[in-house]
C-alpha positions in Angstrom: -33.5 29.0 -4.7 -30.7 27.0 -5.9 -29.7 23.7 -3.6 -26.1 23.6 -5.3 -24.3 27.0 -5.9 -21.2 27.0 -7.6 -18.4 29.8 -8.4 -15.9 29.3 -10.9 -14.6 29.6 -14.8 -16.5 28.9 -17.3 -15.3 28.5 -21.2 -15.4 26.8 -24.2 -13.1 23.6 -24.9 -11.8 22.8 -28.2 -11.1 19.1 -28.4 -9.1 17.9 -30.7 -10.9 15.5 -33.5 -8.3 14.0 -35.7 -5.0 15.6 -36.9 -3.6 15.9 -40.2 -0.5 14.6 -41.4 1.6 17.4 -40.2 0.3 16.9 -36.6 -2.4 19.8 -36.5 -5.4 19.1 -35.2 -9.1 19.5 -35.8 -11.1 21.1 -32.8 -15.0 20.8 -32.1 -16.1 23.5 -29.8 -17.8 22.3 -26.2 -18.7 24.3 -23.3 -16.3 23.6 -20.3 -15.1 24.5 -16.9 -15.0 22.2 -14.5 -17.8 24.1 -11.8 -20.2 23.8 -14.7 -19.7 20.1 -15.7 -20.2 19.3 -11.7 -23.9 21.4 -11.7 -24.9 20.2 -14.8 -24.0 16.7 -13.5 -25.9 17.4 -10.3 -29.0 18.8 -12.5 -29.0 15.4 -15.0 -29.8 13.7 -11.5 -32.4 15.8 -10.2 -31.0 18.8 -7.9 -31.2 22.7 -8.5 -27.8 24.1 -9.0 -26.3 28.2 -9.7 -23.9 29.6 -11.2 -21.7 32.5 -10.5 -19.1 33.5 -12.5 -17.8 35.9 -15.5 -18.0 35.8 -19.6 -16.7 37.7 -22.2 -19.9 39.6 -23.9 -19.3 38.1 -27.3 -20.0 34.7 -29.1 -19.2 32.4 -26.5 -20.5 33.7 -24.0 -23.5 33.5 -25.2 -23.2 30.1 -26.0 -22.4 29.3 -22.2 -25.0 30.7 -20.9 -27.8 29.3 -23.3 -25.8 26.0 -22.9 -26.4 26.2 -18.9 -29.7 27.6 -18.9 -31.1 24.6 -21.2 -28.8 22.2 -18.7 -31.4 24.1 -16.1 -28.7 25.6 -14.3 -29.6 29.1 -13.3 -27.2 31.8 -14.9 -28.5 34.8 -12.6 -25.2 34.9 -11.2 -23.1 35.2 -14.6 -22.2 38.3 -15.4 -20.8 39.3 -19.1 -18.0 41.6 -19.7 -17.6 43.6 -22.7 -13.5 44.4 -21.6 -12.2 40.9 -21.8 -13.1 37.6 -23.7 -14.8 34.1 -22.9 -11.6 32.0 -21.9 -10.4 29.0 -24.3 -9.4 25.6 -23.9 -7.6 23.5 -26.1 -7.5 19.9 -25.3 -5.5 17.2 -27.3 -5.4 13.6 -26.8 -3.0 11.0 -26.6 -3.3 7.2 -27.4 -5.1 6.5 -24.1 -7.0 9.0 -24.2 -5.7 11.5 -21.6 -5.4 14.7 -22.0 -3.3 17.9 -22.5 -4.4 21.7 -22.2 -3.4 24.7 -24.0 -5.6 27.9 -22.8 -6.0 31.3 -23.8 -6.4 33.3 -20.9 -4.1 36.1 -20.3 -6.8 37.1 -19.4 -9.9 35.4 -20.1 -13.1 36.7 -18.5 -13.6 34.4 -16.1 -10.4 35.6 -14.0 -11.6 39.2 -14.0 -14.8 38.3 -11.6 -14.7 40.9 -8.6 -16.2 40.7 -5.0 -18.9 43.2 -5.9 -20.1 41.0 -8.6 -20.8 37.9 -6.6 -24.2 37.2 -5.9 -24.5 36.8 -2.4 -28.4 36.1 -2.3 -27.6 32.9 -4.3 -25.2 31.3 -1.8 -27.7 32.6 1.0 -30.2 30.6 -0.8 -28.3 27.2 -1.0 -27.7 24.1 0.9 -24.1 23.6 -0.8 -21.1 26.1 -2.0 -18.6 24.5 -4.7 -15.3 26.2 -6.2 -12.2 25.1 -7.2 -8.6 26.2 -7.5 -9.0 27.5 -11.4 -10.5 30.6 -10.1 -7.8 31.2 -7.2 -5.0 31.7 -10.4 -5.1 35.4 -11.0 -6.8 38.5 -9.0 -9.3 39.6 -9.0 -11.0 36.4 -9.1 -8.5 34.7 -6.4 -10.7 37.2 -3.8 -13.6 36.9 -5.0 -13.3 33.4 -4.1 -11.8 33.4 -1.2 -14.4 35.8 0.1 -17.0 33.9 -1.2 -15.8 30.7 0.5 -15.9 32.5 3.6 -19.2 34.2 3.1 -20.5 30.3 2.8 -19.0 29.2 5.6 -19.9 31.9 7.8 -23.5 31.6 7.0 -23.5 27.7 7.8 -23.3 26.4 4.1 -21.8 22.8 2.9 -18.9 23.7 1.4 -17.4 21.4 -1.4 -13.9 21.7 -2.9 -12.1 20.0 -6.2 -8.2 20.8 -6.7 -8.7 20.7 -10.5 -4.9 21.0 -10.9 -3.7 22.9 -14.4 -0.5 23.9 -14.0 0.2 25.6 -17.3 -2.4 28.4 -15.3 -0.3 29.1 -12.4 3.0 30.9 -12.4 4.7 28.7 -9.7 3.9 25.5 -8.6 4.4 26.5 -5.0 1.6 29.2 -5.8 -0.4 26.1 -7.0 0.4 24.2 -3.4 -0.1 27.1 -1.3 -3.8 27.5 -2.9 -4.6 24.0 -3.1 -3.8 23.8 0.6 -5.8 27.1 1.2 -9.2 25.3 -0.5 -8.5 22.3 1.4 -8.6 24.0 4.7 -11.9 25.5 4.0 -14.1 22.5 2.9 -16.3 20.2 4.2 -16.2 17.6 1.5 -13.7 17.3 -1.1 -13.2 15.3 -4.4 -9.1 14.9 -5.4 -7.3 13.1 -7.9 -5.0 10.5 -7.5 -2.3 12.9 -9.6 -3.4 16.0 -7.1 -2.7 13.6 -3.9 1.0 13.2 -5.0 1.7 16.3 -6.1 0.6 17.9 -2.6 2.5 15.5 -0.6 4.5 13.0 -3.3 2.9 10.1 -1.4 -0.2 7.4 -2.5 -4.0 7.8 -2.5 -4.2 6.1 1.1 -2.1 7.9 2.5 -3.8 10.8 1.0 -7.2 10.3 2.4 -5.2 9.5 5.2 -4.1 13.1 5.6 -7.3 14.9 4.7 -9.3 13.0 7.3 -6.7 13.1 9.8 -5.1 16.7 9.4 -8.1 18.7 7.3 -11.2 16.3 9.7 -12.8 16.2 6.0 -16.2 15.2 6.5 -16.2 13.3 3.5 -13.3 12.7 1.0 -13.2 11.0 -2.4 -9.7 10.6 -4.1 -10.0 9.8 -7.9 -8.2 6.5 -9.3 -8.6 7.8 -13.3 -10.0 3.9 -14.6 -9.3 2.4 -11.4 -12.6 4.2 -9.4 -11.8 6.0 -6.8 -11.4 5.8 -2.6 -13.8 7.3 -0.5 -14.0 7.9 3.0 -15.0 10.0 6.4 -14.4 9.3 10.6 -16.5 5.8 10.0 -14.3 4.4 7.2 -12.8 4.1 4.0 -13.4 2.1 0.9 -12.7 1.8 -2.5 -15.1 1.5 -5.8 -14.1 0.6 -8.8 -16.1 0.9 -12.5 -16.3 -2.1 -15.3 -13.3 -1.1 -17.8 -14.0 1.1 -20.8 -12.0 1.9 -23.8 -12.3 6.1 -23.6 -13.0 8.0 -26.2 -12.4 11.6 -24.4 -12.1 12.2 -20.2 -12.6 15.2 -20.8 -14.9 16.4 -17.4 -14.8 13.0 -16.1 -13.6 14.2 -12.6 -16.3 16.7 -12.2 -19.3 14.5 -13.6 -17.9 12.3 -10.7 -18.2 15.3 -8.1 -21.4 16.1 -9.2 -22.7 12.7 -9.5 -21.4 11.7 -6.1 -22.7 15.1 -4.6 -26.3 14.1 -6.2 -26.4 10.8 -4.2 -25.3 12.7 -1.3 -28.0 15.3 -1.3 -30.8 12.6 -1.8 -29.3 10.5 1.6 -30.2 13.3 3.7 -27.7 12.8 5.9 -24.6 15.0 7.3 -21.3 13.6 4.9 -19.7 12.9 8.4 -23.0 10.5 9.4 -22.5 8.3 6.0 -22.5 4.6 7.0 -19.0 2.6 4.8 -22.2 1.0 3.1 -23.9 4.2 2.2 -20.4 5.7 0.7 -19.7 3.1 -1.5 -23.4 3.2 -2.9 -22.5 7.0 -3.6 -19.4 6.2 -5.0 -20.6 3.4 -7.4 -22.9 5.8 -8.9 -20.8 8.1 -9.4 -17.9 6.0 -11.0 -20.2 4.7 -13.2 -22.0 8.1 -14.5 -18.3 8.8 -14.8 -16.9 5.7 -16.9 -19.8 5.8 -19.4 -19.3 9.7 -19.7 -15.7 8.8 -21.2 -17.7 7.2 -24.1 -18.7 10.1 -25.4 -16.9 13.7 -26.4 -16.9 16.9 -24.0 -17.6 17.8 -20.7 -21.7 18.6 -20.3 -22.8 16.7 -23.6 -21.3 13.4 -22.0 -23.2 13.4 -18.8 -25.5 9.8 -19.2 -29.1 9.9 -17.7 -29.5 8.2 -14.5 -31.1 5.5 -16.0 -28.1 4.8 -18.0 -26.0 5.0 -15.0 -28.8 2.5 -13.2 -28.8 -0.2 -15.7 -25.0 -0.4 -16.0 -24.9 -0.9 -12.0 -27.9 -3.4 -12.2 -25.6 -5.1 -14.7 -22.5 -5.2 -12.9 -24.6 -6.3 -9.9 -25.6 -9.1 -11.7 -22.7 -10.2 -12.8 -20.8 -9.7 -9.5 -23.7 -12.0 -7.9 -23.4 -15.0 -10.8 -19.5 -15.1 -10.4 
């Protein structure tokens, strides 16, 4: 069975490659979705991970799920839909590298996954249950979540949470709050960007973490910096990581390699993310900035996830260097 089971969109992104002289761009295909990107960073470093979730029956599709099975993520739990197609991404770039989305999903498949279609044996089967708010959008995926999320819970799993805000998907960005909220209040650990902290509550990342330890009892929560690392904290503690500098080239999945990474690290502890020592979270969250960083340095989402011995030299490195200064 699977350790890491995790229920969400999955789809292709076009990134944008260079533009003409009119402003059009070129796109390279990549397989996306930010669920996938956090198991397929969690299966680089070791773990067994599964996927549930919904594919148009056409090109794509089939793409995605030869992409995930050769990331050795087991696609039992995707089912493919003749009736609607694989959702689409389109990400452009600006000077910095950040990014902006255009999709085509109205609908895509990954919206149309029903109750009935969940495979319940997988999350029976697991140690942890991931989702995130892309699949809470549009019905009748929003209840297939939330009944999954509750199936988890009920039958004692870890369950893990990422906001993964996009609000060109949702019609309101109340309807985006009130989800966000609703994901919050079911997890156990949580990963949440810097950008998601402020538009919940318009205030900064430590007053954030402040808030989910204090009003959700997080058991462990990591608030993203984008280049500056990230905060991370439970009941014992708080502190804050940060990665050597890079010059991206695309950040494309760079939160969710960072999930996955730092939910790797976690699994190998062994320990309850409430029992994590201030010492043993920043260990986590050093790996996981740094799988993250060097990820910027190449294109797309999967393809950019480093080995761990990439990640392990850079740390040794900045080890070093921290110890000679």
């Amino acid at each position: 069975m699977c350790e890491v089971v995790a229920l969400g969109e999955l789809l292709i992104d076009f990134a944008a490659q260079d533009t003409d002289d009119q402003g059009y761009p070129t796109m390279k295909g990549n397989p996306g979705g930010a669920p996938a990107n956090f198991l397929a960073a969690l299966s680089k470093y070791g773990r067994s991970t599964g996927f549930i979730g919904k594919v148009g029956d056409d090109t794509f599709g089939t793409l995605l799920m030869e992409t995930l099975k050769s990331a050795n993520i087991d696609t039992r739990g995707i089912v493919k839909d003749q009736d609607w197609y694989t959702t689409l991404a389109f990400v452009t770039f600006d000077h910095k590298g950040e990014r902006s989305f255009s999709f085509a999903r109205k609908p895509g498949a990954d919206t149309q996954l029903r109750w009935e279609e969940v495979d319940t044996q997988m999350i029976d089967g697991c140690r942890v249950f991931h989702f995130g708010t892309l699949s809470l959008t549009d019905e009748p995926a929003r209840d297939a979540t939330q009944k999954a999320a509750a199936y988890a819970r009920e039958t004692g799993k870890l369950v893990s949470f990422d906001p993964n805000l996009r609000l060109p998907l949702w019609k309101t960005r109340e309807a985006a709050k009130e989800q966000i909220l609703w994901g919050l209040s079911q997890a156990d650990v949580v990963k949440i960007s810097d950008e998601e902290v402020a538009f919940l509550w318009d205030c900064d990342p430590a007053q954030g973490m402040e808030r989910l330890l204090s009003e959700f009892r997080m058991s462990l929560a990591m608030v993203t910096l984008g280049s500056k690392g990230c905060l991370i904290g439970n009941q014992n503690g708080t502190v804050m990581v940060s990665p050597r500098p890079v010059v991206p080239v695309d950040t494309t999945g760079a939160g969710d390699i960072f999930g996955g990474s730092a939910m790797s690290r976690l699994l190998s502890l062994g320990k309850a993310p409430e029992q994590l020592t201030v010492l043993e979270m920043k260990g986590l969250a050093q790996f996981a900035v740094t799988a993250a960083s060097l990820s910027t340095q190449k294109l797309g989402g999967i393809p950019s996830i480093p080995e761990e011995w990439e990640v392990r030299e850079l740390m040794d490195a900045q080890s070093s260097r921290s110890t000679r200064l």
